[in-house]
GUGU-950702 format. One record per residue (C-alpha): x, y, z; residue in one letter; residue number from 1. Coordinates in steps of 0.5 Angstrom, whole numbers, m for minus. Layout:
BEGIN
{{X Y Z} A NUM}
...
END
This chain:
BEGIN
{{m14 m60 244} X 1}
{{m15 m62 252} X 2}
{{m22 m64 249} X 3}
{{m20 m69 244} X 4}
{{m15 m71 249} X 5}
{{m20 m73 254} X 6}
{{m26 m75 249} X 7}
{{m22 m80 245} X 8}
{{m16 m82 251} X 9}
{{m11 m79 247} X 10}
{{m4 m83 247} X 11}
{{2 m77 248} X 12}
{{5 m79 242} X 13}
{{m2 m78 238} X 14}
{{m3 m71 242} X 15}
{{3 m69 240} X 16}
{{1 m71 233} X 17}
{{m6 m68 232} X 18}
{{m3 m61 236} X 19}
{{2 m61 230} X 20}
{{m5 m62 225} X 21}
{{m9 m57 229} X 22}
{{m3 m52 229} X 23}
{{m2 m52 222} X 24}
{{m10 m52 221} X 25}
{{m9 m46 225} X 26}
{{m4 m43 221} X 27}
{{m7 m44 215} X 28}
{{m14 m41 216} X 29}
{{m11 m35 220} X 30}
{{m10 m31 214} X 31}
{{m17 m32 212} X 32}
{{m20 m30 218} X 33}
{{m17 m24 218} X 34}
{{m20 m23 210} X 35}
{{m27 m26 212} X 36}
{{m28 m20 219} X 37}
{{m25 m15 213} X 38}
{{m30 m17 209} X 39}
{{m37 m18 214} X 40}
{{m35 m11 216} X 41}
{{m35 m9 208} X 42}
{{m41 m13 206} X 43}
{{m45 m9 212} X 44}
{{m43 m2 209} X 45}
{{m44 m4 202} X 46}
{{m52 m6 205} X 47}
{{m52 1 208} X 48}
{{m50 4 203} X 49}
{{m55 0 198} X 50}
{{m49 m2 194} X 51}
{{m51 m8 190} X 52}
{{m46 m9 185} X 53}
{{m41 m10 192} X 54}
{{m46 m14 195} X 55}
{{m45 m19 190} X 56}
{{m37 m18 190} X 57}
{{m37 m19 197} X 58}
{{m41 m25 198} X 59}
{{m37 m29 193} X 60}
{{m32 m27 196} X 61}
{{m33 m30 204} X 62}
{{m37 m35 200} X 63}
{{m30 m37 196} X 64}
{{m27 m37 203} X 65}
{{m31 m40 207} X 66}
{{m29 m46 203} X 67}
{{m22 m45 203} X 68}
{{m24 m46 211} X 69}
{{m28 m51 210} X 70}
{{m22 m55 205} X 71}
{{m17 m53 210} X 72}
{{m21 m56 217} X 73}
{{m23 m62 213} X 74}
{{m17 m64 211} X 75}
{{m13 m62 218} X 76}
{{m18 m68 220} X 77}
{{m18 m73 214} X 78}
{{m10 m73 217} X 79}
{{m13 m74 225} X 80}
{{m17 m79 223} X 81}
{{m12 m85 221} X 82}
{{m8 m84 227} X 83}
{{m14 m86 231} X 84}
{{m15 m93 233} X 85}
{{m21 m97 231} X 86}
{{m25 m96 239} X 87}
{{m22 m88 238} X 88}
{{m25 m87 231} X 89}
{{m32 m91 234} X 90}
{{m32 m85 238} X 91}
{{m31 m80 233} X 92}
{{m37 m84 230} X 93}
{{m42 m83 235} X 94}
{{m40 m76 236} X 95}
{{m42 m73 229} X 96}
{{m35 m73 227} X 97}
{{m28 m70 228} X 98}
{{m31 m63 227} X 99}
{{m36 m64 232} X 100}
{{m30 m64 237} X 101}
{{m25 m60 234} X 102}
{{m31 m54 232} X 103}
{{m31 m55 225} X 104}
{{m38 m57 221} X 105}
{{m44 m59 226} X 106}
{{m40 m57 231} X 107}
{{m38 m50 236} X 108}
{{m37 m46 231} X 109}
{{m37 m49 225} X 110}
{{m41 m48 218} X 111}
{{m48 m47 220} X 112}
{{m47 m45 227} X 113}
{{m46 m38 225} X 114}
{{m46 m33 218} X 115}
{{m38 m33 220} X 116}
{{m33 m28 224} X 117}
{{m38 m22 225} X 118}
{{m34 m15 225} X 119}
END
């Protein structure tokens, strides 16, 4: 939050705005971090074991909610995105997208970065 703050001089009443987004993104996504580790930890056993049939299951799982991390991060940052003033979405522009400075898709963390939480 105190790098989206600076980044795009953030008044107070739009901080306060995108922390309540981005505490609702947070809360929305939580559980599904908590299955994704779960599942990364059972995808590792099941390539151990030589467990195919699970293999398959487990991936189209992490891959369902992988999306739904996806959906939840883009629609938290469709909602930051009016809120902005033109010189502030001009900046969002330059930088690859709210993503790239919240974590999300192209950014620390997000889709591409990494294969998800590891165990």
């Amino acid at each position: 939050m105190t790098r989206l703050t600076t980044l795009l001089d953030l008044t107070p009443s739009q901080a306060g705005q995108v922390s309540s987004i981005l505490t609702a993104q947070q809360s929305a996504t939580s559980a599904l971090q908590t299955t994704l580790k779960a599942d990364y930890t059972s995808l590792q056993t099941a390539i151990t074991t030589n467990a195919t049939g699970t293999i398959d299951q487990v991936a189209a799982s992490i891959g369902t909610l992988n999306g739904q991390s996806l959906a939840i991060r883009s629609k938290a940052e469709a909602a930051i995105y009016p809120l902005l003033t033109a010189t502030q979405q001009a900046k969002v522009t330059t930088v690859g997208g709210l993503g790239s400075l919240m974590g999300g898709p192209g950014g620390p963390g997000g889709p591409g970065g990494g294969r998800g939480p590891r165990p």
